[in-house]
C-alpha positions as CSV (number, residue, x, y, z in Angstrom):
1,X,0.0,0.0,0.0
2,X,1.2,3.8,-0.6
3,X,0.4,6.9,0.5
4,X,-0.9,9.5,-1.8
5,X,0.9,12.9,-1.4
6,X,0.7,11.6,2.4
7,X,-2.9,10.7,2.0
8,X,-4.6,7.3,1.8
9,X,-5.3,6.0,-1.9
10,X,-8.7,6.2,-2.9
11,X,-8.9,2.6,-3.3
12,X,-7.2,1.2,-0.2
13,X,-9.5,3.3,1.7
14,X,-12.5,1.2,-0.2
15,X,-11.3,-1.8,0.3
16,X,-10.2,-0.5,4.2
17,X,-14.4,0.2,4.3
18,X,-14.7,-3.5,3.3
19,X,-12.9,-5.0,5.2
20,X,-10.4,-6.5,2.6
21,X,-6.8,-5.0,3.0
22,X,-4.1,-7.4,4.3
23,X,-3.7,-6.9,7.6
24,X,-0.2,-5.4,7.6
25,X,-2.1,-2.9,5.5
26,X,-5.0,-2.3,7.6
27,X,-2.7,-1.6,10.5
28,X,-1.3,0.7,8.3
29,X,-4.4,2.6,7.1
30,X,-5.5,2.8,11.0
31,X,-2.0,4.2,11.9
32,X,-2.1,6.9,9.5
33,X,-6.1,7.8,10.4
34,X,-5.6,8.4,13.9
35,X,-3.4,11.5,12.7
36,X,-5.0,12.5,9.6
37,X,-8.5,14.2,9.6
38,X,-8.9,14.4,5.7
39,X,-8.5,11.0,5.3
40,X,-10.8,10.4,8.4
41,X,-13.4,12.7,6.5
42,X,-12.8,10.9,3.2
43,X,-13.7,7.6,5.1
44,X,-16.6,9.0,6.7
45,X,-17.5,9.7,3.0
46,X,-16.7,6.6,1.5
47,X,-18.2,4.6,3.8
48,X,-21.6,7.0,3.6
49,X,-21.3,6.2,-0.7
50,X,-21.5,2.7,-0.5
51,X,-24.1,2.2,2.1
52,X,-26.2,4.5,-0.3
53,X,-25.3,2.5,-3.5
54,X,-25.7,-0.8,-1.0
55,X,-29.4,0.5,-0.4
56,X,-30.5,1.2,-4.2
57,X,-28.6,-2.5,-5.3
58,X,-30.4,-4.6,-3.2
59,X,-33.6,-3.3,-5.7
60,X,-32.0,-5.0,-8.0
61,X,-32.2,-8.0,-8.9
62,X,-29.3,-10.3,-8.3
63,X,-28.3,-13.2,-10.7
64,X,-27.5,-16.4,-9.5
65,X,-24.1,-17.4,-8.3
66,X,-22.6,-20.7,-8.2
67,X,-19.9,-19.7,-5.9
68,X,-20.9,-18.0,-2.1
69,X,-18.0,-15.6,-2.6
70,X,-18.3,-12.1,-0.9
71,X,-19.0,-9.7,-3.9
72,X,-16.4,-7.1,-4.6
73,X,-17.9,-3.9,-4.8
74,X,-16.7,-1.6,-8.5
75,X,-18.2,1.3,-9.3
76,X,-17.6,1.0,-13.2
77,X,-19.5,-2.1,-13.0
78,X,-22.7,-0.5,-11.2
79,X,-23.1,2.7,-13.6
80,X,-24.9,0.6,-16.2
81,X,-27.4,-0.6,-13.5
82,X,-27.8,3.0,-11.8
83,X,-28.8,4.5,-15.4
84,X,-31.1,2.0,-16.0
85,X,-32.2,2.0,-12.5
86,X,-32.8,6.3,-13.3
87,X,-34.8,5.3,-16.3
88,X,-37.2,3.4,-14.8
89,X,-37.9,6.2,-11.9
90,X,-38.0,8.4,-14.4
91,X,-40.3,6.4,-16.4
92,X,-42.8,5.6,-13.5
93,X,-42.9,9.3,-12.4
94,X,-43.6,11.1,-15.5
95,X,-45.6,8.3,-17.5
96,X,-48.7,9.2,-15.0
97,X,-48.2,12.4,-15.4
98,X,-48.2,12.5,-19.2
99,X,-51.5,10.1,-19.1
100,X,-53.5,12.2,-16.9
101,X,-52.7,15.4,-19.0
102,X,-54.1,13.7,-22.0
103,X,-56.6,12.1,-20.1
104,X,-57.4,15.9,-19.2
105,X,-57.2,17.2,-22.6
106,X,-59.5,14.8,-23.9
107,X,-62.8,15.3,-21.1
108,X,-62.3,19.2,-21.4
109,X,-63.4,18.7,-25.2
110,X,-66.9,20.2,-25.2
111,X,-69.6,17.8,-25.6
112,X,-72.9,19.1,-28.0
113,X,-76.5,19.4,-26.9
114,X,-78.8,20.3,-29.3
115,X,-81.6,22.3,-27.2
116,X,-85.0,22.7,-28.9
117,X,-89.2,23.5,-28.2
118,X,-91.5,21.6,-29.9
119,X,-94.7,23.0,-30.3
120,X,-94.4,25.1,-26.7
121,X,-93.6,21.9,-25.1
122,X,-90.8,21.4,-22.6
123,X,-88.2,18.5,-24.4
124,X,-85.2,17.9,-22.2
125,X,-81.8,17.3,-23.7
126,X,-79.4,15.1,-22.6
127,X,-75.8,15.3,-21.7
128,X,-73.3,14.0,-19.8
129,X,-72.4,15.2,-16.1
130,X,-68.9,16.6,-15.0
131,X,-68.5,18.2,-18.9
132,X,-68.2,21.1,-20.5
133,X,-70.9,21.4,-22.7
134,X,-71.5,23.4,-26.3
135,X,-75.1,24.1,-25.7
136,X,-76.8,24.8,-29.0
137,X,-80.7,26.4,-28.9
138,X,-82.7,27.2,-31.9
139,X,-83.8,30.9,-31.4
140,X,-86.5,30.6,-33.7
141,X,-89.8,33.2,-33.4
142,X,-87.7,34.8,-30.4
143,X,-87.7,38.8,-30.2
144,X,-84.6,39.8,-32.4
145,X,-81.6,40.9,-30.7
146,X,-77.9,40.8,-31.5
147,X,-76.9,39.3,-27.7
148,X,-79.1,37.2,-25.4
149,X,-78.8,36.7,-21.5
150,X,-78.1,33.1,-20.4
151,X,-79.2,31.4,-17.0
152,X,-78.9,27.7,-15.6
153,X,-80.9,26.6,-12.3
154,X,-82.0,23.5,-10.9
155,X,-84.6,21.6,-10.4
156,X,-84.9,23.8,-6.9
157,X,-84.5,26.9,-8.9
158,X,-80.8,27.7,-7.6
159,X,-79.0,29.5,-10.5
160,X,-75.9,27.4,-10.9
161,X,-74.2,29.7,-14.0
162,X,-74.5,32.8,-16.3
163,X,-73.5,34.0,-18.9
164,X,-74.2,35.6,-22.3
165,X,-74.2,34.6,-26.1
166,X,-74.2,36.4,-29.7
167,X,-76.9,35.3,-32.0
168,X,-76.8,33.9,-35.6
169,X,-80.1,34.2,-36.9
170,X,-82.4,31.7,-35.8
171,X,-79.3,29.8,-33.7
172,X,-76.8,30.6,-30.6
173,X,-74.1,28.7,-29.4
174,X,-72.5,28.8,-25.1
175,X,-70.0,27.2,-23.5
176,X,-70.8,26.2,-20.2
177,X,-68.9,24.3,-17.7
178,X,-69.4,21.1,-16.6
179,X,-72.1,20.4,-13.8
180,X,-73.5,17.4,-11.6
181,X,-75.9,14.6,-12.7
182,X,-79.7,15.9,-12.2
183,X,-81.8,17.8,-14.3
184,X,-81.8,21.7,-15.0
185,X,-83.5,24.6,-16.9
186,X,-81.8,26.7,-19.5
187,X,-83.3,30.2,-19.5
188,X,-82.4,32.7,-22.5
189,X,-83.6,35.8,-21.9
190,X,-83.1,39.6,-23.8
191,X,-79.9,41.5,-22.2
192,X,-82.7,43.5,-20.4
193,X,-83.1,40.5,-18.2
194,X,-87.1,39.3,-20.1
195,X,-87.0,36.1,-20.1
196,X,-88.1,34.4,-23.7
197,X,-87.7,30.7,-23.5
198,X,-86.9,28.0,-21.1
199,X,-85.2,24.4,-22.2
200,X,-85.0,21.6,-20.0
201,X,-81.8,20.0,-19.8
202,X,-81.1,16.4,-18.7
203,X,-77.3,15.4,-17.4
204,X,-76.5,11.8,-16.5
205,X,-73.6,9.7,-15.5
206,X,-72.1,8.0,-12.6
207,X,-71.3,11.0,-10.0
């Protein structure tokens, strides 16, 4: 064993760690310690390293040996099984992540309801619940007017949203957010707040 401009190899104090330098070496190493505090820090540091690279292998699975022998620890050997050992964490954090963004992106895709009267009768639409919805009304014989007033309630007559929509001719178009399972009314009224017409509206699903 030699000294390393009067410091402990790298190495030797690895395998001192281990428990594997001769014994004329390890009285050595224990010699020099007992005066040295940089080598007694690089101990502390080595022996800190492979208890955490100890802790991450034993993840790993190990393959069969025919032999019992005490396995010699060498960094260059475990860089291939770290990386791939990265991948994997990396993998099984972001791959959820990525899946419930497009899950995301796919249920905030407006669903369409046609709302419509027939005859002066109340028809509910349906539509799913928890949506965003396109709701699209047929603004036919209503009194003309370049905006219109919009109000959801429930079946208790609690207004749930608002808002307000630009006509095109006999149809309107709204985006509404998405709302629990039950039934509702869809009010459109003249920007003066007169109501005109009421459609019933129908949401189902498993909430």
């Amino acid at each position: 064993m030699t000294l390393n401009h009067g410091h402990i190899q790298a190495d030797d104090l690895e395998r001192y760690a281990m428990s594997s330098l001769p014994e004329e070496s390890t009285v050595v190493v224990e010699q020099h310690l007992l005066i040295c505090e940089t080598c007694r820090q690089q101990l502390l540091e080595t022996e800190a390293y492979m208890t955490a690279i100890q802790s991450a292998a034993r993840g790993l699975p190990r393959p069969a040996v025919a032999s019992k022998r005490r396995w010699r620890w060498s960094f260059p050997r475990l860089i291939p099984a770290f990386a791939a050992l990265a991948c994997l964490l990396i993998a099984a954090v972001t791959l959820p992540l990525v899946h419930r963004e497009l899950s995301r992106g796919v249920a905030a895709a407006p669903f369409a309801v046609n709302l419509q009267t027939m005859r002066g009768l109340l028809v509910p639409a349906t539509g799913p619940s928890r949506r965003p919805l396109l709701l699209e009304m047929d603004l036919t014989g209503l009194a003309a007017s370049p905006s219109y007033r919009i109000e959801i309630v429930d079946q208790a007559g609690d207004q749930v949203w608002q808002g307000a929509f630009n006509s095109l001719g006999a149809t309107g178009s709204i985006a509404i957010p998405g709302q629990k399972r039950g039934a509702y009314f869809v009010r459109v009224a003249l920007p003066s707040g007169e109501t005109l017409r009421e459609y019933g509206l129908q949401l189902r699903g498993a909430d």
